[in-house]
N, CA, C and O of each residue as an XYZ file, in Angstrom:
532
protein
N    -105.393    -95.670    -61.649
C    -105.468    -95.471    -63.082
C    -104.635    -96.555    -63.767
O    -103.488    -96.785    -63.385
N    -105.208    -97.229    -64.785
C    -104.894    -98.251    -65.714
C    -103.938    -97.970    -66.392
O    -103.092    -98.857    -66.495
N    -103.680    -96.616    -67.133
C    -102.922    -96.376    -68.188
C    -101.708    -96.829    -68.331
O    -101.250    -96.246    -69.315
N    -100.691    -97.761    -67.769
C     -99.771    -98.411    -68.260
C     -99.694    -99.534    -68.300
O     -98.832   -100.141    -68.936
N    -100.717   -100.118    -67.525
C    -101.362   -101.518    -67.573
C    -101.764   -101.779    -69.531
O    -101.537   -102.741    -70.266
N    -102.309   -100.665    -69.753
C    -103.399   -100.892    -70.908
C    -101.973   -100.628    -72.241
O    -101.977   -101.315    -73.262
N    -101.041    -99.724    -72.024
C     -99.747    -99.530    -73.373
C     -98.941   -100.481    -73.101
O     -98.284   -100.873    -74.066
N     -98.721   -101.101    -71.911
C     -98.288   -102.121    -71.794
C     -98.621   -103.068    -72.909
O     -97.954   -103.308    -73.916
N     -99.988   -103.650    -72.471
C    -100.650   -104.778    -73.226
C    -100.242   -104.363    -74.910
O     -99.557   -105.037    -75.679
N    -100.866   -103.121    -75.157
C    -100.906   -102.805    -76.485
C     -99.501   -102.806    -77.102
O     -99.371   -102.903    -78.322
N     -98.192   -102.675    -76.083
C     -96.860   -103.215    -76.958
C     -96.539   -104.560    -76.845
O     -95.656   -105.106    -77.505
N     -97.414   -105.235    -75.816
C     -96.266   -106.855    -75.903
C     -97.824   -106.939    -77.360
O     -97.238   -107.747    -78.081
N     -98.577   -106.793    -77.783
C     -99.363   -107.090    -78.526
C     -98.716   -107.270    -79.774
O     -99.277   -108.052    -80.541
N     -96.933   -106.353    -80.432
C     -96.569   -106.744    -81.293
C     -96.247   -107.708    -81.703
O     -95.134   -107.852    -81.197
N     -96.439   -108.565    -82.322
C     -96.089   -109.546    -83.137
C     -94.398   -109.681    -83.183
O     -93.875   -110.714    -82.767
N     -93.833   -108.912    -83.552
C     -91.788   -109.259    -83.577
C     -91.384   -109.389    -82.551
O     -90.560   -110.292    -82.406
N     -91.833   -108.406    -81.144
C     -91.635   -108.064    -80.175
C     -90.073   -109.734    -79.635
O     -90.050   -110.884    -80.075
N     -89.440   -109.302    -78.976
C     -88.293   -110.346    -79.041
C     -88.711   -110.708    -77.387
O     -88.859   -111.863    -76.987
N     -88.827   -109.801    -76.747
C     -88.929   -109.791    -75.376
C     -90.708   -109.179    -74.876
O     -91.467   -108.656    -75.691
N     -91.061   -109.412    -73.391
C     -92.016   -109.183    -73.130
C     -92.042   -107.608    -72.149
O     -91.373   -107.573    -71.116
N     -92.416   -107.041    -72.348
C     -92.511   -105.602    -72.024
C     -92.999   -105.703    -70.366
O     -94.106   -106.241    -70.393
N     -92.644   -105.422    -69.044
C     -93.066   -105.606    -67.610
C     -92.985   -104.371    -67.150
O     -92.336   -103.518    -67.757
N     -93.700   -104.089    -65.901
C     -93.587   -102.786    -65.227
C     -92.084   -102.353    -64.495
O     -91.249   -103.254    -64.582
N     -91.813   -101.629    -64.084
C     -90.992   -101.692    -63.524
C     -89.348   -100.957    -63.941
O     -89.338    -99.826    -64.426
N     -88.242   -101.583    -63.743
C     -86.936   -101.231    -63.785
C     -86.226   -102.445    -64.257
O     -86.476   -103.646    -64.151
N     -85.025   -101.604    -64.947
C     -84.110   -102.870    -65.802
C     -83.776   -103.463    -64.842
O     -83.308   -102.813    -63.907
N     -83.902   -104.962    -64.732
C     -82.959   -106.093    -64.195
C     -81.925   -106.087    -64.317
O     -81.422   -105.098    -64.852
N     -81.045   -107.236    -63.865
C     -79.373   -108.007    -64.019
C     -79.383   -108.048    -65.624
O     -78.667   -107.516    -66.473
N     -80.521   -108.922    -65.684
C     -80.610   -109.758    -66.942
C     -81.014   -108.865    -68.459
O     -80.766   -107.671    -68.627
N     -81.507   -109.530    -69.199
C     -82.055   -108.630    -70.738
C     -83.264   -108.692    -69.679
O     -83.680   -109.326    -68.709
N     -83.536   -107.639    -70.494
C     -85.123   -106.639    -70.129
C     -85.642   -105.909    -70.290
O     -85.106   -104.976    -69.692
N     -86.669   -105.514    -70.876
C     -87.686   -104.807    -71.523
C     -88.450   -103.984    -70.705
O     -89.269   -104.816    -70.318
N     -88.781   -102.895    -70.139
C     -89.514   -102.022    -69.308
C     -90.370   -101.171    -69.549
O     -90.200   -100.837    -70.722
N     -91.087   -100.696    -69.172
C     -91.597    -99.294    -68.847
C     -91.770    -98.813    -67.624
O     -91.989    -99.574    -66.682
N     -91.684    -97.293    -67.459
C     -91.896    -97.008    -66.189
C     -92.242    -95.573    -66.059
O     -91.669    -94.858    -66.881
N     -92.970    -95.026    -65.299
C     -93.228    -93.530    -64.921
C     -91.891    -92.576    -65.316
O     -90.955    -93.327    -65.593
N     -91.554    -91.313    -65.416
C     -90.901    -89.994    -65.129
C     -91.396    -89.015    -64.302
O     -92.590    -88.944    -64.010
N     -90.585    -88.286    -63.921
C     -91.105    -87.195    -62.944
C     -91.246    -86.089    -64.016
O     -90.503    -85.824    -64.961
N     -92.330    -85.550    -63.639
C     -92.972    -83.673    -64.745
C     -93.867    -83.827    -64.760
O     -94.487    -82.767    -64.839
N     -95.020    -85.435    -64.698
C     -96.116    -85.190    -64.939
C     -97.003    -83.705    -64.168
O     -96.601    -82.910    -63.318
N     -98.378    -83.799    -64.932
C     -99.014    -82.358    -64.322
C    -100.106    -81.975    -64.825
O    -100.330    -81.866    -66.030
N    -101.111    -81.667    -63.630
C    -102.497    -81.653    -63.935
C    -102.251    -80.119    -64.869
O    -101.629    -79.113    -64.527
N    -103.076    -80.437    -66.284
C    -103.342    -79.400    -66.949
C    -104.641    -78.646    -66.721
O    -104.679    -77.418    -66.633
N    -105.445    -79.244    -66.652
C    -106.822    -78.724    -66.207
C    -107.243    -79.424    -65.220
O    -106.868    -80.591    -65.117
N    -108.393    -78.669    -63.986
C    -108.837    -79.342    -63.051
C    -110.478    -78.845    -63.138
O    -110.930    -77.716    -62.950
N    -111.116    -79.964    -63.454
C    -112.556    -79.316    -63.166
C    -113.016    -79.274    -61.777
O    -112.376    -79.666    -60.801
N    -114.723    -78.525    -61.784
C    -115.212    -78.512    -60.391
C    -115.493    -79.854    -60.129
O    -115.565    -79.998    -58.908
N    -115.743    -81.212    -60.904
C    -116.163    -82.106    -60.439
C    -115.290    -83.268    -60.676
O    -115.634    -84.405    -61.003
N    -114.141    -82.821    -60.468
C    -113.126    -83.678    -59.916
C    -112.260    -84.015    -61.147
O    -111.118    -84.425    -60.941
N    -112.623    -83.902    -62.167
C    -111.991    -84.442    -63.425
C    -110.968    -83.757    -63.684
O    -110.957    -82.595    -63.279
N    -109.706    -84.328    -64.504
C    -108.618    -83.913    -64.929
C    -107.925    -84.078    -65.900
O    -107.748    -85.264    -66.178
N    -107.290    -83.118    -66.760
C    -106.737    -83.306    -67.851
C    -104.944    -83.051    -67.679
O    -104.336    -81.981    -67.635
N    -104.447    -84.376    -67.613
C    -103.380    -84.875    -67.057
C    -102.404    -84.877    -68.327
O    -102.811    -85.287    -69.414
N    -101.007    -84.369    -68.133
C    -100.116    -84.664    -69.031
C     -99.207    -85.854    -68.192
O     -98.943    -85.503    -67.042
N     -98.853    -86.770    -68.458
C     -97.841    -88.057    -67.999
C     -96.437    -88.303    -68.798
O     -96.565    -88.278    -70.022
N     -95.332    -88.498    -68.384
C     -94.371    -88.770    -69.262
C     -94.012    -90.273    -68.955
O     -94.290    -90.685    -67.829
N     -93.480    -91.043    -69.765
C     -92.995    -92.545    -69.380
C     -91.933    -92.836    -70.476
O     -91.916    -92.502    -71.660
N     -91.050    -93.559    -69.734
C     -89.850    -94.170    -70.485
C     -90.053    -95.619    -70.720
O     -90.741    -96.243    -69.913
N     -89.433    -96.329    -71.928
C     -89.476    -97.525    -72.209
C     -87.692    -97.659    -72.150
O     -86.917    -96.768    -72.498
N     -87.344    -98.898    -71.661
C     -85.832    -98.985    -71.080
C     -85.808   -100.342    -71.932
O     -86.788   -101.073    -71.790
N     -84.975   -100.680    -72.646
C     -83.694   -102.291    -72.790
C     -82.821   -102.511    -72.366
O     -81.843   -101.792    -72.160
N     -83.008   -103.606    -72.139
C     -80.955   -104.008    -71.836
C     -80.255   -105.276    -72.433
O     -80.686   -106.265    -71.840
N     -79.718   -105.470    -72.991
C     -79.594   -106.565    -73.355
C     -77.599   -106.440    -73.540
O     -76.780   -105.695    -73.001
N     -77.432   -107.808    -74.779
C     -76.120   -108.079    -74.945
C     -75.731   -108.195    -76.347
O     -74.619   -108.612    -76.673
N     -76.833   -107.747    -77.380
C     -77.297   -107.479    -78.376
C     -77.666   -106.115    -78.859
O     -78.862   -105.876    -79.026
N     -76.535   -104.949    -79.169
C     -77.408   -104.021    -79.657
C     -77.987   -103.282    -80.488
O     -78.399   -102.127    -80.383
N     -78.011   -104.433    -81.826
C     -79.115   -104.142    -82.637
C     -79.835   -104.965    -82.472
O     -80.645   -105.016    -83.397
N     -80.026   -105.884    -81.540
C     -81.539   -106.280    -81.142
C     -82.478   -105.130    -80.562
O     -83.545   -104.684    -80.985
N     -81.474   -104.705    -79.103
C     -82.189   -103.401    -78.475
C     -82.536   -102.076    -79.494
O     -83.544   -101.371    -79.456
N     -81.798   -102.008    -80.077
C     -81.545   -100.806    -81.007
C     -83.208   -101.122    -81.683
O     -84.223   -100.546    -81.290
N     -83.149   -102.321    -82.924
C     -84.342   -102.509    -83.344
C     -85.869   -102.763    -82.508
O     -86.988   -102.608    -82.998
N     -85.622   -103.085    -81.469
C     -86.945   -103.378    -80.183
C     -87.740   -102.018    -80.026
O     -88.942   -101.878    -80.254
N     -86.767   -100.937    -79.550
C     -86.866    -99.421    -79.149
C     -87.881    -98.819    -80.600
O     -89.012    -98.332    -80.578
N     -87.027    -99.067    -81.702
C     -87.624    -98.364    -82.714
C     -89.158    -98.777    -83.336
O     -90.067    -98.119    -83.842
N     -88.950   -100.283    -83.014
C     -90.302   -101.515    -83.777
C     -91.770   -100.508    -82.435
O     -92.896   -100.090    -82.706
N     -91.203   -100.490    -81.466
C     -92.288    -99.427    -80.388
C     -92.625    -98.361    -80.698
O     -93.801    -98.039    -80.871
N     -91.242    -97.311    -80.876
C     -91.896    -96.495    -81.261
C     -92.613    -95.696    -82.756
O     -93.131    -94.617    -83.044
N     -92.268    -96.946    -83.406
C     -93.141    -96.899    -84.529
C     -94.447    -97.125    -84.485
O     -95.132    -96.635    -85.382
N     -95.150    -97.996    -83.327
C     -95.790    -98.466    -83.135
C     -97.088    -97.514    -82.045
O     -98.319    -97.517    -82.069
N     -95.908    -96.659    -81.025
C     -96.818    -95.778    -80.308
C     -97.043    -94.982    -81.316
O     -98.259    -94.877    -81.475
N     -96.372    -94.295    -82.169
C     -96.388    -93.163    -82.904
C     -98.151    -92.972    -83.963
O     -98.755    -92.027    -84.470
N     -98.380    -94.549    -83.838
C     -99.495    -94.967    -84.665
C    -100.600    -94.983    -83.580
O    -101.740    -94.759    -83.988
N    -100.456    -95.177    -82.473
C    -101.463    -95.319    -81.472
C    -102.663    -94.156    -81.386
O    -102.410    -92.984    -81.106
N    -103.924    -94.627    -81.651
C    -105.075    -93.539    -81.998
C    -105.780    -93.303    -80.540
O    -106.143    -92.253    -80.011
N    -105.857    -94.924    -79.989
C    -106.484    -94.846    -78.355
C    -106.114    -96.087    -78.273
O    -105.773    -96.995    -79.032
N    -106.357    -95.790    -76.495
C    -105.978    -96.406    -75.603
C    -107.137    -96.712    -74.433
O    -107.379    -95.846    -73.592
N    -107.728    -97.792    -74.431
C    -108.837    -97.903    -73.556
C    -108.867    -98.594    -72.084
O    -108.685    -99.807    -71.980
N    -109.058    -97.929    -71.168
C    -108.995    -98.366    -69.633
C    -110.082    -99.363    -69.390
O    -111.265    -99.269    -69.714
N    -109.401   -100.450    -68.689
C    -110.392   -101.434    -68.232
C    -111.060   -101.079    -67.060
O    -112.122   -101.694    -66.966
N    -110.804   -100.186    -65.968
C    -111.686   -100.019    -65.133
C    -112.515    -98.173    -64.962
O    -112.843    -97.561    -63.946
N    -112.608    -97.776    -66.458
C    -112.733    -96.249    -66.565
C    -112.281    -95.125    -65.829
O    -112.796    -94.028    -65.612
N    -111.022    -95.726    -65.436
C    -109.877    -94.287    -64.928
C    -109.429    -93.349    -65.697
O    -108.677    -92.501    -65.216
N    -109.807    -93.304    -67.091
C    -109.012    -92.483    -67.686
C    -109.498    -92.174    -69.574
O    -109.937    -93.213    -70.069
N    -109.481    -91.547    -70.094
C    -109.657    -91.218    -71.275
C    -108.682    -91.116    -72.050
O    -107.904    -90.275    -71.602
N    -108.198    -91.722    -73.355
C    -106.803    -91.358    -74.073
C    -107.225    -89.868    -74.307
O    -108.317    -89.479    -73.891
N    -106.331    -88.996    -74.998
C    -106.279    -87.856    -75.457
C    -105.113    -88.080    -76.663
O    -105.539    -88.413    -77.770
N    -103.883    -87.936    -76.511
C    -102.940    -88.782    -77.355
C    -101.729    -88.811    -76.456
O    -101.506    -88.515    -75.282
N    -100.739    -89.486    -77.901
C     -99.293    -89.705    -77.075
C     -98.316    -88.900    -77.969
O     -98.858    -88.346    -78.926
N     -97.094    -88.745    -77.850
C     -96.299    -88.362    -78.625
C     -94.983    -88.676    -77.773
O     -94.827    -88.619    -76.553
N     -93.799    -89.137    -79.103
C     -92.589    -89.787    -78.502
C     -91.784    -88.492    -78.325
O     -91.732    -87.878    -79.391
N     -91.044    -87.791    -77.171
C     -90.590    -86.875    -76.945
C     -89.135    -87.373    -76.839
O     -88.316    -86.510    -76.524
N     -88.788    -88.324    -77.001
C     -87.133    -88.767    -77.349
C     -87.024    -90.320    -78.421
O     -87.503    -91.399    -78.071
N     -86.470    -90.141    -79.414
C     -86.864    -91.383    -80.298
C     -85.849    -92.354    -79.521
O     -85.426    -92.048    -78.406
N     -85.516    -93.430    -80.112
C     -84.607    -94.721    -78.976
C     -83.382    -94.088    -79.334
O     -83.160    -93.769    -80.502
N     -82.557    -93.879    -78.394
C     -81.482    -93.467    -78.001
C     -80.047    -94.176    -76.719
O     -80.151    -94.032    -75.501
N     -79.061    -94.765    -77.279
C     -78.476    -95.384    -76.499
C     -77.922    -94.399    -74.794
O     -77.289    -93.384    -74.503
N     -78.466    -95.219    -74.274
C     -77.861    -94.481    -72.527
C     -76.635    -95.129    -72.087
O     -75.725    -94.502    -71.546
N     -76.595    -96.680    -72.369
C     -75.194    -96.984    -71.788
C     -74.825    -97.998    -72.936
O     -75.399    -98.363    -73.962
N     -73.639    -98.295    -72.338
C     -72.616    -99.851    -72.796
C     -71.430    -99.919    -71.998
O     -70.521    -99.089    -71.955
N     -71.558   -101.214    -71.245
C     -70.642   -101.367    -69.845
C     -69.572   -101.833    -70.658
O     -69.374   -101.819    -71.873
N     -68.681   -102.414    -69.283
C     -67.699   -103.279    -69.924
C     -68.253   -104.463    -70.103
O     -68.019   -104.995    -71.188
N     -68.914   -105.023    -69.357
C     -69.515   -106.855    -69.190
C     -70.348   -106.754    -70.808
O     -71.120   -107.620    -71.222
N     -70.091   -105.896    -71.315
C     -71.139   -105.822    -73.049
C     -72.675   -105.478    -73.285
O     -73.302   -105.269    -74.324
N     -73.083   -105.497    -71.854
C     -74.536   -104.617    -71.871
C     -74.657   -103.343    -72.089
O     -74.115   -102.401    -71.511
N     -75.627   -103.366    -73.226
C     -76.640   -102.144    -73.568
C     -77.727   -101.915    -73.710
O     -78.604   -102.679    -74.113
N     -77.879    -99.967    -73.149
C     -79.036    -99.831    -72.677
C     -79.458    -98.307    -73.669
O     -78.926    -97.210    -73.837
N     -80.985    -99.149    -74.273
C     -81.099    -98.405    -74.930
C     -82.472    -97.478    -74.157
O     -83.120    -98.228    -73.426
N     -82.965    -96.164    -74.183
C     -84.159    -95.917    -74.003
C     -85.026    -94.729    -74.561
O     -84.538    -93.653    -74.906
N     -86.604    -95.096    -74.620
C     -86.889    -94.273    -75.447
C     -88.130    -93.457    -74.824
O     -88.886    -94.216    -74.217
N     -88.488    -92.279    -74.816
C     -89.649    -91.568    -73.804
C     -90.682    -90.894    -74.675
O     -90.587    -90.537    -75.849
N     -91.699    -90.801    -73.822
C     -93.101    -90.845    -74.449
C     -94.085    -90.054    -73.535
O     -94.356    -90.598    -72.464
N     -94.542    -89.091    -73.749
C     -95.763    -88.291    -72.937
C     -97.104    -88.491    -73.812
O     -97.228    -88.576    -75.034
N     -98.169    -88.544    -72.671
C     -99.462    -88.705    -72.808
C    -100.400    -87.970    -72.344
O    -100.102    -87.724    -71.176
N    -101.475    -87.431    -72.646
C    -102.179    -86.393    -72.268
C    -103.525    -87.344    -72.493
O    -103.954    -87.886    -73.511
N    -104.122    -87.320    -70.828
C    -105.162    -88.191    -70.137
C    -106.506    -87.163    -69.535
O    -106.413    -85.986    -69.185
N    -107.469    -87.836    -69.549
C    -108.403    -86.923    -69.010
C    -108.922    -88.081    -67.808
O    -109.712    -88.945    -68.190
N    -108.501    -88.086    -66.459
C    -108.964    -88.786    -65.259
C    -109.640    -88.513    -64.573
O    -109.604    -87.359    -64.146
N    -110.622    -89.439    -64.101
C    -112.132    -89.630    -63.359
C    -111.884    -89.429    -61.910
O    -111.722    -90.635    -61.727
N    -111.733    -88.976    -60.835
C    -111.648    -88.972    -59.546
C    -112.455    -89.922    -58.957
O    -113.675    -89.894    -59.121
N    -111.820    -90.890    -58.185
C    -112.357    -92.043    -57.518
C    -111.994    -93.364    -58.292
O    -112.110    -94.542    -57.955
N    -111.564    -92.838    -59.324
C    -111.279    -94.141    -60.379
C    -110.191    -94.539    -60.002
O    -110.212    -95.764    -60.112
N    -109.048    -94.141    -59.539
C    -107.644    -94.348    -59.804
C    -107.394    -95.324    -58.759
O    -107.166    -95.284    -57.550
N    -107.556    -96.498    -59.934
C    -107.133    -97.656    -58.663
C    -105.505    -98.317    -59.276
O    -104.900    -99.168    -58.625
């Protein structure tokens, strides 16, 4: 299934965006993320394989700047908050919608001056069986 491939695209698509949004986990360095949470959960299961999936995902910063991060977090989720659909390039999946279930919220600030801001987001998917590549 595509689906973070495809919100991916649709956030580095902002225009201000300072940094480029990648899969994965914060680096050493400044960095911009997204990545899975654990809770997801099939809400419905049909007889023919289909599913109506709830997903949760976090968007992570880090930087040395934090009203850069501060403003990055928010410029997104202003941005998911507007999101109507979301379309899969290889038909794994159907949007349904999203909703931000934590607005950007600071998690850390070391001593070395990095901060980490992050902000979480659940999605409710309807997935094709056999699709999920």
């Amino acid at each position: 299934m595509d689906f973070i491939d495809r919100i991916k695209d649709k956030i580095n698509s902002i225009p201000e965006l300072p940094l480029k949004i990648k899969k994965g986990y914060l680096s050493a360095e400044e960095s911009l993320v997204i990545y899975p949470l654990p809770g997801g959960q099939n809400l419905v299961e049909y007889y023919d394989g289909i599913k109506d999936v709830q997903l949760n995902f976090e968007i992570a910063m880090k930087s040395k700047d934090g009203s850069k991060v501060e403003q990055t977090l928010w410029l997104i989720s202003d941005m998911l908050e507007r999101v109507e659909d979301v379309t899969s390039s290889n038909k794994s999946f159907e949007f349904n919608n999203l909703t931000i279930t934590s607005k950007p919220f600071i998690n850390d600030a070391d001593e070395q001056g990095w901060f980490v801001f992050l902000l979480d987001f659940q999605t409710k998917l309807t997935t094709f069986e056999g699709e999920n590549k």
